[in-house]
DRENDO-1510 file (C-alpha; in Angstrom, 1 decimal, always signed):
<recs>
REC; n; res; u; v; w
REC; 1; UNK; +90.3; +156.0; +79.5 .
REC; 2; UNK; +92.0; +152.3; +78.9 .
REC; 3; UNK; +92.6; +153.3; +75.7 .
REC; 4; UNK; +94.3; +156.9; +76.7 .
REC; 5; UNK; +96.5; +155.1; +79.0 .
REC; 6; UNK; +97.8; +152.5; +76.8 .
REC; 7; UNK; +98.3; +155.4; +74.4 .
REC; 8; UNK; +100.5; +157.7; +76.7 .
REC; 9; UNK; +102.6; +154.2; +77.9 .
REC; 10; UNK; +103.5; +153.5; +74.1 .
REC; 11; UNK; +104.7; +157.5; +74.0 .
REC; 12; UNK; +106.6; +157.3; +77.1 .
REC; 13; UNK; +108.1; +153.8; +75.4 .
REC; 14; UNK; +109.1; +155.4; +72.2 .
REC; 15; UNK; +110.3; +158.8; +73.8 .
REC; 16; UNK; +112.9; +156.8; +76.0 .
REC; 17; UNK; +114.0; +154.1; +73.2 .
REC; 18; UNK; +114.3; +157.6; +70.8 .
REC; 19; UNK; +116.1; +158.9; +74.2 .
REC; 20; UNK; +119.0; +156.4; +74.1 .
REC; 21; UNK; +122.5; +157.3; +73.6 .
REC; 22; UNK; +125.4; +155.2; +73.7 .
REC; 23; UNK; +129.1; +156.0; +74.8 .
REC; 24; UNK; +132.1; +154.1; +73.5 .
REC; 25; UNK; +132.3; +151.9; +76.6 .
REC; 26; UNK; +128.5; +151.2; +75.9 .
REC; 27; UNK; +129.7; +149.8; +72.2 .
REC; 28; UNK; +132.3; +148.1; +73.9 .
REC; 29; UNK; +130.3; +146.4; +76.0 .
REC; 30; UNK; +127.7; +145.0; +73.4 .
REC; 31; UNK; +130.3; +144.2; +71.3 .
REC; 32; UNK; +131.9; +141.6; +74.2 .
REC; 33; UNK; +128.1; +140.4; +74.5 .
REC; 34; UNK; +126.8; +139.7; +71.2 .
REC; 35; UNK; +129.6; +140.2; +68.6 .
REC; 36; UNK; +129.5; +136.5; +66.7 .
REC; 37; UNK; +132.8; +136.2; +65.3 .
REC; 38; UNK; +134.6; +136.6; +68.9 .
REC; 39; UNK; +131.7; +133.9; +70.3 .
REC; 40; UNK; +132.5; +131.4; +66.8 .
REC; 41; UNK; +136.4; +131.7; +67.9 .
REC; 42; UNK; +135.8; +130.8; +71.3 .
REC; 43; UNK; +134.8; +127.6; +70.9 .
REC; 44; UNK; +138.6; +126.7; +69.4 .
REC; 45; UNK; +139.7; +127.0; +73.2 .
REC; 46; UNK; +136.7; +124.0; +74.0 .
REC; 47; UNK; +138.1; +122.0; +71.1 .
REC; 48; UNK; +141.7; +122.6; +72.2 .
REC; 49; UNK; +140.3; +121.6; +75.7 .
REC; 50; UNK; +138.7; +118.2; +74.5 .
REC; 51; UNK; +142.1; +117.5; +72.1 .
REC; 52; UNK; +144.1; +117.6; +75.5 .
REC; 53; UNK; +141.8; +115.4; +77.4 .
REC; 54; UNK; +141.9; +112.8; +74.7 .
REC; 55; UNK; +145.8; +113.0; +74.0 .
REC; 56; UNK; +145.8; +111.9; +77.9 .
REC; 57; UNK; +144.2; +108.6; +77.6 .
REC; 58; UNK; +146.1; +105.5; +77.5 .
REC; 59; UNK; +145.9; +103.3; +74.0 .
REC; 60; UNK; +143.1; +100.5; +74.1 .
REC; 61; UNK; +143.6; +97.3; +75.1 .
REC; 62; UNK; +143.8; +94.4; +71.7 .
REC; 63; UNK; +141.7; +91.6; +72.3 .
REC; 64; UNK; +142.0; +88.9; +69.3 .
REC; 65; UNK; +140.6; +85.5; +69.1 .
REC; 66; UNK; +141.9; +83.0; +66.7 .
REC; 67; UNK; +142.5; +79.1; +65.5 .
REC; 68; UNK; +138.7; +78.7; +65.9 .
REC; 69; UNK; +137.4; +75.2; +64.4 .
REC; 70; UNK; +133.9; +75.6; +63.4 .
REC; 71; UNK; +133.8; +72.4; +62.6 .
REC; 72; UNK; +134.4; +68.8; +64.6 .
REC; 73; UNK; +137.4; +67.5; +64.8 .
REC; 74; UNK; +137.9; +63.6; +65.1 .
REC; 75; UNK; +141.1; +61.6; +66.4 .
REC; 76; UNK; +141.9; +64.3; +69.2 .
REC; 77; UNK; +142.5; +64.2; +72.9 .
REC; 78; UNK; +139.7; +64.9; +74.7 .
REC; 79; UNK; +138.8; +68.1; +75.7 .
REC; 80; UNK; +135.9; +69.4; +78.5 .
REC; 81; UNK; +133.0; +71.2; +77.0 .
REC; 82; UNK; +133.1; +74.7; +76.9 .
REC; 83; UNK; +129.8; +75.3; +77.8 .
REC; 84; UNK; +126.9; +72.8; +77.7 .
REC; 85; UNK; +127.3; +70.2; +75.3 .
REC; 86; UNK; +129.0; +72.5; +73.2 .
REC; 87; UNK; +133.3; +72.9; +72.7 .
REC; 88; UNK; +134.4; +69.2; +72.9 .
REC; 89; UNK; +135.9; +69.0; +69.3 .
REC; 90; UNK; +136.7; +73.0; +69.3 .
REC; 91; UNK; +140.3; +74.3; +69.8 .
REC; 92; UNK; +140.0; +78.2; +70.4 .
REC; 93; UNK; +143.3; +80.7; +71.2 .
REC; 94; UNK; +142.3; +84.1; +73.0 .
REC; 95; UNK; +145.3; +86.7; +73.3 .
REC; 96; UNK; +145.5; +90.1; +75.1 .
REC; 97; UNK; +147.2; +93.1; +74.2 .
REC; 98; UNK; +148.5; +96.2; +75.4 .
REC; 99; UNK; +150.7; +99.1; +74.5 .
REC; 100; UNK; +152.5; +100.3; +76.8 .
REC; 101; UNK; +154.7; +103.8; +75.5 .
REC; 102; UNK; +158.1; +104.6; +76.8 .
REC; 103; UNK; +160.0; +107.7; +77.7 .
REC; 104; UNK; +157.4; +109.9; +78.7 .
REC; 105; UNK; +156.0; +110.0; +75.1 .
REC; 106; UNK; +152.3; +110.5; +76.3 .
REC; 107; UNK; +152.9; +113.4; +78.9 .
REC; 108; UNK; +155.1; +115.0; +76.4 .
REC; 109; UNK; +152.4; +115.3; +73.3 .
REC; 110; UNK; +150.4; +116.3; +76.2 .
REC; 111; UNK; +152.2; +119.5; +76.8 .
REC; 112; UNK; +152.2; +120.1; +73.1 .
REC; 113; UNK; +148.5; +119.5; +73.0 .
REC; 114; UNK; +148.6; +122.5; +75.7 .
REC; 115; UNK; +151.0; +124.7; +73.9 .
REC; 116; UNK; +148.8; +124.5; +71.0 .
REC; 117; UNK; +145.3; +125.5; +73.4 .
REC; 118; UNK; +147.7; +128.5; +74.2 .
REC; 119; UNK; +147.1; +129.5; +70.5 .
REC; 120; UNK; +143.9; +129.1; +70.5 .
REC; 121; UNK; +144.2; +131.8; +73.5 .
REC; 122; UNK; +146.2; +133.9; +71.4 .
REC; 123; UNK; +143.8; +134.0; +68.1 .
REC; 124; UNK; +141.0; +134.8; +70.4 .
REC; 125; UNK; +142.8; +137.5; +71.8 .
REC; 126; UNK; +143.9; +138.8; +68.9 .
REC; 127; UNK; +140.9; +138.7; +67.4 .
REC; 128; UNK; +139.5; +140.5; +70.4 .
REC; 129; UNK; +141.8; +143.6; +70.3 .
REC; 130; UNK; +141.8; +143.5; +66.2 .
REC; 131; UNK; +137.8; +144.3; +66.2 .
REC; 132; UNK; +138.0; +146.6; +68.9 .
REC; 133; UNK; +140.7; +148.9; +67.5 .
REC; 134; UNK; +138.1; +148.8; +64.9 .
REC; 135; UNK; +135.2; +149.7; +66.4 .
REC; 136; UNK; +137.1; +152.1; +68.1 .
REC; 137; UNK; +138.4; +154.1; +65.0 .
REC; 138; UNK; +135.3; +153.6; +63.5 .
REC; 139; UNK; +133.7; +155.7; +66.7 .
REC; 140; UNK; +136.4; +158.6; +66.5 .
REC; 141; UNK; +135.6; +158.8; +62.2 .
REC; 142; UNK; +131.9; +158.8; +63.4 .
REC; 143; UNK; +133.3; +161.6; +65.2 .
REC; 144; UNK; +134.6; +163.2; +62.7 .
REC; 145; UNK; +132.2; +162.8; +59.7 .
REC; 146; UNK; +129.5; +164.1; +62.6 .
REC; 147; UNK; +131.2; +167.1; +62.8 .
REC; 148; UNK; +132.1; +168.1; +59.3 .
REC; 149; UNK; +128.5; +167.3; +58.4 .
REC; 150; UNK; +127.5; +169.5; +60.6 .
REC; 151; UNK; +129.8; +172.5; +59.2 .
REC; 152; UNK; +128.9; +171.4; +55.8 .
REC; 153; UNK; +125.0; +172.1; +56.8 .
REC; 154; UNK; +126.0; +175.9; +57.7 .
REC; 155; UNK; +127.7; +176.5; +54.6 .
REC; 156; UNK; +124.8; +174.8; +52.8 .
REC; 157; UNK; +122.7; +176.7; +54.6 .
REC; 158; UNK; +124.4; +179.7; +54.1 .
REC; 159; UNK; +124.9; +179.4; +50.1 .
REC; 160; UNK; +120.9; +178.1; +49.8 .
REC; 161; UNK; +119.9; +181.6; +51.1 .
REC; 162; UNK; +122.2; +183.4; +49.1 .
REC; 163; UNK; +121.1; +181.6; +46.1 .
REC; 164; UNK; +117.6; +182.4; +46.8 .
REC; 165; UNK; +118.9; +186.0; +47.2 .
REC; 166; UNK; +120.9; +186.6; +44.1 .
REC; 167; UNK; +118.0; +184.7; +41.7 .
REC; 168; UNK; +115.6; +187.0; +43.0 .
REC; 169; UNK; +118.3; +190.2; +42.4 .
REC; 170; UNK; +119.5; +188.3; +39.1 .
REC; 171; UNK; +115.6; +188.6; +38.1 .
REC; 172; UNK; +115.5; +192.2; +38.7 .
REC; 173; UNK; +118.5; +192.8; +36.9 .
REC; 174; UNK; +120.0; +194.4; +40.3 .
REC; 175; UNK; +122.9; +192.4; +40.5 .
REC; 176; UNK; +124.6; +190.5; +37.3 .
REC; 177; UNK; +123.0; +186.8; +36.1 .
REC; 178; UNK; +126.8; +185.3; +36.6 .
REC; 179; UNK; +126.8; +186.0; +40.0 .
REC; 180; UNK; +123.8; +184.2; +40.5 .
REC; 181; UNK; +125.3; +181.0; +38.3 .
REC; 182; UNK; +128.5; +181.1; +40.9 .
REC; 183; UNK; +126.8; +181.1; +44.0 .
REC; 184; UNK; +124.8; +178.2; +42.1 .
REC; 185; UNK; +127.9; +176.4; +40.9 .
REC; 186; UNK; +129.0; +176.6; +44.5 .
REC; 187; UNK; +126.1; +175.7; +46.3 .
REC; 188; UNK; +125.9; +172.5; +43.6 .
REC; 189; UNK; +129.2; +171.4; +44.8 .
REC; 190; UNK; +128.3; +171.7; +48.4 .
REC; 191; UNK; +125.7; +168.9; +47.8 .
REC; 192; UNK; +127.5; +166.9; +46.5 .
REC; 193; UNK; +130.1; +166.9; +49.1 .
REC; 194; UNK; +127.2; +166.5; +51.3 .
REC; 195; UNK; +125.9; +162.9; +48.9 .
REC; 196; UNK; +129.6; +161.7; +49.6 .
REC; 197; UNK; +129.6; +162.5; +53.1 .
REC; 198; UNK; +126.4; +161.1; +53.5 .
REC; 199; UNK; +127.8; +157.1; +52.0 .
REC; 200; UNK; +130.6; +157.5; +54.1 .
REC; 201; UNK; +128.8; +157.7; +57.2 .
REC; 202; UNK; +126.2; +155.1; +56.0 .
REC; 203; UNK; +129.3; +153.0; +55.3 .
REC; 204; UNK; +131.1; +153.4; +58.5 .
REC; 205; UNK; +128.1; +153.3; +60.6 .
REC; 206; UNK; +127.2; +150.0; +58.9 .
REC; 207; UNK; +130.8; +149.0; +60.5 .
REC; 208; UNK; +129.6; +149.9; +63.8 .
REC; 209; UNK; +126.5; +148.4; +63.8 .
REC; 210; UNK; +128.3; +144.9; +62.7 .
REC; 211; UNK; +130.5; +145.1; +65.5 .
REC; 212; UNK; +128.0; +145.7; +68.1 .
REC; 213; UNK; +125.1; +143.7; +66.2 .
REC; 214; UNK; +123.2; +145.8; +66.9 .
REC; 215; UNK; +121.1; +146.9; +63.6 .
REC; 216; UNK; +119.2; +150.2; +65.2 .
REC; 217; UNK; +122.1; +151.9; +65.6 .
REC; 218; UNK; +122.0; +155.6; +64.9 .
REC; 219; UNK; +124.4; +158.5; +64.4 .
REC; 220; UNK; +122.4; +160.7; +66.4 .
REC; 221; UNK; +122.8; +158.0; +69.4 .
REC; 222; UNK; +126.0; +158.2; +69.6 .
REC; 223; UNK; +127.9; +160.2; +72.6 .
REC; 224; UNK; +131.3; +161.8; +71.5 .
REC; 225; UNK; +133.7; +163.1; +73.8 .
REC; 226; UNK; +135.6; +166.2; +73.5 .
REC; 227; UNK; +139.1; +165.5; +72.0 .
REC; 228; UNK; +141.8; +165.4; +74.6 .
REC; 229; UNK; +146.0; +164.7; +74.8 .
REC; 230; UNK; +146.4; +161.1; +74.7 .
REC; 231; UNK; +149.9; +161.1; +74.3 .
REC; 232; UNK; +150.5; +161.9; +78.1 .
REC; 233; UNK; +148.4; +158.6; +78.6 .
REC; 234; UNK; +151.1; +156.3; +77.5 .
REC; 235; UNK; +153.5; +154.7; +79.3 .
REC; 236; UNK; +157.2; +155.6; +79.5 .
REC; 237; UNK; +158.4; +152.5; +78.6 .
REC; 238; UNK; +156.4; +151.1; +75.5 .
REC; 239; UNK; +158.8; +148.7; +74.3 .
REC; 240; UNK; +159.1; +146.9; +78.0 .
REC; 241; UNK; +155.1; +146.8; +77.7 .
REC; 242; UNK; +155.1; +145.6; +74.2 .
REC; 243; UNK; +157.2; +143.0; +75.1 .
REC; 244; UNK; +155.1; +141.5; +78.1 .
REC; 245; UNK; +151.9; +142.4; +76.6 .
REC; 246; UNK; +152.0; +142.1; +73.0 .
REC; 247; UNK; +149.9; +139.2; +71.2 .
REC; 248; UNK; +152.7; +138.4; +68.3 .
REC; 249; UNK; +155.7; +138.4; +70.7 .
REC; 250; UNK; +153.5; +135.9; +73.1 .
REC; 251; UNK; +152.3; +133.9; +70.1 .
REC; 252; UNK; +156.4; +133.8; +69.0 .
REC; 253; UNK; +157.6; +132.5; +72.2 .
REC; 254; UNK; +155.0; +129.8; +72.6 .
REC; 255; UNK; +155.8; +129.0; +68.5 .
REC; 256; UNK; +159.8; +128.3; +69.7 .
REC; 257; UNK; +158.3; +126.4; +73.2 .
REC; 258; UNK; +156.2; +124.3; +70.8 .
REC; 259; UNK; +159.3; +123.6; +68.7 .
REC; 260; UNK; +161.6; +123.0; +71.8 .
REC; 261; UNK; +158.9; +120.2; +72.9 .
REC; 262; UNK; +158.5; +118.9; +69.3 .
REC; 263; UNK; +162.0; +118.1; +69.6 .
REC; 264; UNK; +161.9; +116.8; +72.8 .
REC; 265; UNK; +158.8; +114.0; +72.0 .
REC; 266; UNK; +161.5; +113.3; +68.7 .
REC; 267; UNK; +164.1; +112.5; +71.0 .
REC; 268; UNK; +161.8; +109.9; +72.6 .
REC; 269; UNK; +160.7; +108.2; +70.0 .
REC; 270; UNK; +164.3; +107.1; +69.8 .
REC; 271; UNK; +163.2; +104.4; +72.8 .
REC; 272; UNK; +161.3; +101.6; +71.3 .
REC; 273; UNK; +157.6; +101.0; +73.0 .
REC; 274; UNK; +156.7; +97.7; +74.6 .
REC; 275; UNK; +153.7; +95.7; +73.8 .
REC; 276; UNK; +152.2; +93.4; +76.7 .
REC; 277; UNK; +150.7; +90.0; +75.8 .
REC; 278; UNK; +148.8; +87.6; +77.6 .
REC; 279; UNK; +147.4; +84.6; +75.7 .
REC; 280; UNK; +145.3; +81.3; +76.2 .
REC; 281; UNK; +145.1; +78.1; +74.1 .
REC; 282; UNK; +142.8; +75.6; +74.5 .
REC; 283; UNK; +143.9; +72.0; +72.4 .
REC; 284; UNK; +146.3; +74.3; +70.2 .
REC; 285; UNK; +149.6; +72.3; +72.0 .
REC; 286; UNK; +150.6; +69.9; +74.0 .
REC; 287; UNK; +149.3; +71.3; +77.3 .
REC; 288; UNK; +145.4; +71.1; +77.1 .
REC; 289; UNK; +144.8; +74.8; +78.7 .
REC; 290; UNK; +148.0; +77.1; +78.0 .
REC; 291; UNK; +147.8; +80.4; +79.6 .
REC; 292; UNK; +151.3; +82.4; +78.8 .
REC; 293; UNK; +152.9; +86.2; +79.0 .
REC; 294; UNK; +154.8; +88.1; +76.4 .
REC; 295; UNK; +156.6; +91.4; +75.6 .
REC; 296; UNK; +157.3; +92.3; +72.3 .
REC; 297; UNK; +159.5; +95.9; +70.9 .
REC; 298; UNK; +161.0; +97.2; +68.1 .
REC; 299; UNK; +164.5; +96.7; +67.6 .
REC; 300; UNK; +166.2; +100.7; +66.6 .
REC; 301; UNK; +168.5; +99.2; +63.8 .
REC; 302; UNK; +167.4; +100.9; +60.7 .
REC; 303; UNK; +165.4; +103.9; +62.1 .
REC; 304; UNK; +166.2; +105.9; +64.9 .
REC; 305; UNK; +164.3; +108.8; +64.0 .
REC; 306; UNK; +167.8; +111.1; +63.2 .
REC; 307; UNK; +165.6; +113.0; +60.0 .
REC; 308; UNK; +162.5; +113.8; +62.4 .
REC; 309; UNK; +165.0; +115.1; +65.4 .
REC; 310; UNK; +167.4; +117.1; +62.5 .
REC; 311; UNK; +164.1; +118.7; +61.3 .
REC; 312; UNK; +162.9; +120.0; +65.2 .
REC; 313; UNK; +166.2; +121.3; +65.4 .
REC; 314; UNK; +165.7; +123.3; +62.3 .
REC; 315; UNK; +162.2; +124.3; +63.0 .
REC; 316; UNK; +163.9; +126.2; +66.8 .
REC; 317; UNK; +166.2; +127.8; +64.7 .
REC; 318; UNK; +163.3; +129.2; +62.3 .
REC; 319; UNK; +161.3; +130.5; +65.5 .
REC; 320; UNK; +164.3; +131.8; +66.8 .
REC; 321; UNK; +164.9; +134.3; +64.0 .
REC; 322; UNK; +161.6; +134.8; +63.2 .
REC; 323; UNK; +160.8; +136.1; +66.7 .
REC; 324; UNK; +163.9; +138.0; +66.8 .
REC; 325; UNK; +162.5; +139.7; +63.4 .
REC; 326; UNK; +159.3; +140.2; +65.1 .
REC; 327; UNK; +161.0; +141.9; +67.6 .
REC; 328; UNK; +162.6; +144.4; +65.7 .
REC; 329; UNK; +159.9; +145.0; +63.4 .
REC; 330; UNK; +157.6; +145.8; +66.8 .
REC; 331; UNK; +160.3; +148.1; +68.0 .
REC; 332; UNK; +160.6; +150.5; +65.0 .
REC; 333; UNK; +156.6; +150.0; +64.9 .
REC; 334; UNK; +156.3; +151.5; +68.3 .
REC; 335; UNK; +158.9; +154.7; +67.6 .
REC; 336; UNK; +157.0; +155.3; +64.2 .
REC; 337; UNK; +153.6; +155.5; +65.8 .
REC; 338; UNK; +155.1; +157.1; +69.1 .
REC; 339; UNK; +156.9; +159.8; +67.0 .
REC; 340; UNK; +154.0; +160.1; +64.8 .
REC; 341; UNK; +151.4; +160.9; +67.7 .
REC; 342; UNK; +153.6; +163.4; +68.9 .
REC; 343; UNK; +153.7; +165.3; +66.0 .
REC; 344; UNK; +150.1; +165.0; +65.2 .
REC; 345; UNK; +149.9; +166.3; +68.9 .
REC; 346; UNK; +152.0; +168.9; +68.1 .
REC; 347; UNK; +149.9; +170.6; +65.2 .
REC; 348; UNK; +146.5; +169.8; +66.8 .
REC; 349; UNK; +147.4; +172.3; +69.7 .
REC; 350; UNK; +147.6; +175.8; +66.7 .
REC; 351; UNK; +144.0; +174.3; +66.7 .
REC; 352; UNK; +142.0; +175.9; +69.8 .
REC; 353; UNK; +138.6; +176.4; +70.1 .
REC; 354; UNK; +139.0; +180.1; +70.1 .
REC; 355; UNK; +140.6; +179.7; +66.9 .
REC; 356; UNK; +137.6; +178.2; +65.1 .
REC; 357; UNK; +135.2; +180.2; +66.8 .
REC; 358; UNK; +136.8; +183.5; +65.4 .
REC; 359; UNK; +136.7; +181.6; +62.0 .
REC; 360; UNK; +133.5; +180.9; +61.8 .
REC; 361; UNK; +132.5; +185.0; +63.1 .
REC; 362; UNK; +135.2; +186.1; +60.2 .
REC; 363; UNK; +132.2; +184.0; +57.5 .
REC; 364; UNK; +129.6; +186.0; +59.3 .
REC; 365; UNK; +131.9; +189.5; +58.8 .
REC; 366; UNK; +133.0; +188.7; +55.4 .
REC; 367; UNK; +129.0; +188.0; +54.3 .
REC; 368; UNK; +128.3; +191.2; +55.8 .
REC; 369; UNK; +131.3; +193.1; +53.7 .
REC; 370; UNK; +130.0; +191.4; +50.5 .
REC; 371; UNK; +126.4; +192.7; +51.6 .
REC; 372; UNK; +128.1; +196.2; +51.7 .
REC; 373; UNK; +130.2; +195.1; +48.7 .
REC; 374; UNK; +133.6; +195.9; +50.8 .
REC; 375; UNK; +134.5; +192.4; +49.3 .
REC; 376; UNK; +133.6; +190.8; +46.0 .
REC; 377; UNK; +131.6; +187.9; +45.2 .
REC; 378; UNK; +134.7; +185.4; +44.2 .
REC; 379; UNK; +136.8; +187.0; +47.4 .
REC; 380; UNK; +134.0; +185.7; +49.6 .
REC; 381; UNK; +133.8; +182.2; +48.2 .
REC; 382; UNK; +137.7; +181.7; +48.5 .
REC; 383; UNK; +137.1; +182.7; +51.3 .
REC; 384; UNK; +134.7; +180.1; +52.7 .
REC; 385; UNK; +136.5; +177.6; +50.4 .
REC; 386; UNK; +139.7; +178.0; +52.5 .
REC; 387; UNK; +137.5; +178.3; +55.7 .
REC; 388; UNK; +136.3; +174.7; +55.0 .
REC; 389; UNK; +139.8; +173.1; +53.9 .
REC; 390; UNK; +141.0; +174.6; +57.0 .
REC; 391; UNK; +138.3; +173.0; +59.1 .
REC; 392; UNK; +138.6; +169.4; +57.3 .
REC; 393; UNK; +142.0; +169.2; +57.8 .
REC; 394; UNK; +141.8; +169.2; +61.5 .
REC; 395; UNK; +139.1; +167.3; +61.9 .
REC; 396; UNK; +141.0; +164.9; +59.3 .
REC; 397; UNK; +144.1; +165.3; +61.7 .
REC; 398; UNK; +142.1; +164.6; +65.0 .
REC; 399; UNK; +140.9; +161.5; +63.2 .
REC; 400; UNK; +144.2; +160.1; +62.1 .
REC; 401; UNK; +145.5; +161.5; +65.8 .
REC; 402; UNK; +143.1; +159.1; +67.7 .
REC; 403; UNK; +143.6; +156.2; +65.1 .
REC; 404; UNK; +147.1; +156.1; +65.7 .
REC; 405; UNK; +146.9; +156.4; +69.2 .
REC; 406; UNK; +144.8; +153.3; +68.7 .
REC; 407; UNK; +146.8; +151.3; +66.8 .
REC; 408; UNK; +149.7; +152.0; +69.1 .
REC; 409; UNK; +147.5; +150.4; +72.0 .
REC; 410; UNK; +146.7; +147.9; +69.5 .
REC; 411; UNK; +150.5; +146.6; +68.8 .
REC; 412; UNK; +151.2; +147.0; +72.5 .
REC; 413; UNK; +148.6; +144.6; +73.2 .
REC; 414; UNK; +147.4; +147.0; +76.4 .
REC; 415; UNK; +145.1; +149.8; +77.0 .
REC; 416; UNK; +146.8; +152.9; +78.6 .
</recs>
């Protein structure tokens, strides 16, 4: 009886992991969790985080010791020991420094430090939207390979039973041995669009399973969703969205805020840094114990940094045209792809289901003519030839229909 249980568990186990389907926001979803290229990026924000934490801390201190005698020396004043017995004959100098930096120079690599975090932010996110628009168009040509294989099946299905028909007739000599060899010819191209079909999948599922690492991942699992307009989805102003949303534009403008800083810390390296001192010397003068303060800075004679400020002035020029470039490239992206969905939009809507449903009843009439020879044999395959163009090329335009819509979300940097 222990047995029979554990039996019907492990069923019930397999029947629901057999069971499970996934929808595209289920992909989504483990692709967020366990997708190891996003995780590996990540940790560029942490080191941008650590790189800003140590550009904050001051310079150390410099602690050097100096005109040590190891040795005694004779015909001196006399000294008190150091310690002990010991430091009589010993003349020792001990001197202290510290950098201190001028102008703000600290605080402004600082905010550099964060501008450059703020690309990490940007790669990440780029990243992130990048892989989904392809896991995303990999789903929708699931979609579509799904479906064609499945159309593909019939028509095999449909010429296998034929073939079986005609080699039996062919045999009798009831109907002509050349027929037979058509229907063959034909049925042997079927397969192998069937083989080719078959890699593709294999190839774009292995895509999918990547993405989501998740190896199990199986055709059969997968939910689609009946196609649907997406064009009324999208905003009526692209362009204002592209430009507050978009991941180039964002990484442009912080580019020209990182050179605008650049130039900035140049500017302040103009002003010399100061250098503390504090020093002690013991029997190295004529006091016995000196203790003494200093300051020391560099004079700006010869180099006042004119080539390194000239060259920050450049560089905001170069991110000023190249993010006006990038601008205008994005605009005329977003009219191609917007003009481009609408058109695809257009020609998918001569495609109703009532359309394609009549189609496939005209294959089951036209078998039935050739059965009462009302059509012949080479009519009838045209005619299933152009019945399977026909449905390929708007599955093949409902692919490239949702791809584009995805890219468009993709250069918009939003989801509509």
């Amino acid at each position: 009886m222990k047995t029979f249980y554990l039996s019907a568990i492990a069923v019930c186990m397999v029947s629901t992991l057999q069971a499970q389907s996934y929808t595209i926001q289920d992909l989504e979803t483990q692709f967020l969790q366990k997708n190891y290229l996003l995780i590996a990026n990540k940790f560029n924000i942490d080191k941008a985080d650590a790189e800003i934490v140590q550009e904050k801390l001051w310079n150390n201190p410099t602690l050097s010791i100096s005109e040590v005698n190891l040795w005694k020396t004779y015909q001196i004043e006399e000294q008190p020991y150091l310690f002990g017995k010991y430091g009589k004959n010993q003349q020792i100098s001990v001197e202290l420094e510290q950098l201190i930096e001028t102008a703000g120079k600290r605080k402004k690599r600082v905010a550099i430090k964060q501008l450059e975090k703020n690309n990490a932010l940007f790669d990440y996110e780029e990243l992130l939207r990048e892989l989904k628009k392809e896991l995303r168009q990999s789903f929708y040509s699931l979609s579509r390979i799904n479906q064609e294989e499945n159309q593909l099946q019939n028509m095999l299905n449909l010429f296998t039973q034929m073939s079986n028909q005609y080699e039996r007739q062919s045999n009798l000599q009831n109907v002509p041995k050349a027929d037979f060899y058509r229907i063959q010819t034909e049925l042997l191209g079927l397969q192998k669009e069937a083989v080719l079909l078959e890699n593709e999948k294999m190839e774009v599922l292995s895509k999918l399973q990547l993405l989501t690492q998740n190896s199990d991942l199986k055709i059969d699992q997968l939910q689609f969703l009946t196609s649907k307009k997406l064009h009324n989805q999208l905003p009526f102003d692209l362009k204002n969205s592209a430009k507050n949303q978009n991941i180039g534009l964002k990484r442009q403008e912080n580019e020209l805020n990182l050179a605008k800083n650049q130039l900035i810390l140049e500017k302040a390296q103009r002003t010399p840094d100061l250098t503390f001192q504090l020093n002690y010397d013991r029997g190295g003068n004529i006091m016995r114990d000196f203790f003494g303060v200093g300051v020391s800075v560099d004079l700006p004679v010869f180099n006042t940094n004119k080539g390194n400020i000239k060259a920050a002035q450049i560089s905001i020029e170069q991110q000023l045209t190249n993010q006006n470039a990038y601008q205008l490239e994005l605009n005329q992206s977003i009219d191609r792809l917007q003009n481009q969905l609408k058109k695809l939009e257009e020609g998918l809507t001569f495609w109703s289901s009532e359309k394609k449903e009549e189609q496939l009843l005209m294959v089951d009439n036209y078998k039935k003519h050739l059965q009462n020879k009302q059509v012949t044999l080479i009519e009838f395959i045209d005619f299933t030839q152009a019945y399977r163009e026909a449905q390929q090329a708007y599955l093949e335009l409902q692919e490239t229909y949702e791809h584009t819509y995805e890219e468009l979300q993709y250069i918009v940097g939003k989801d509509f």
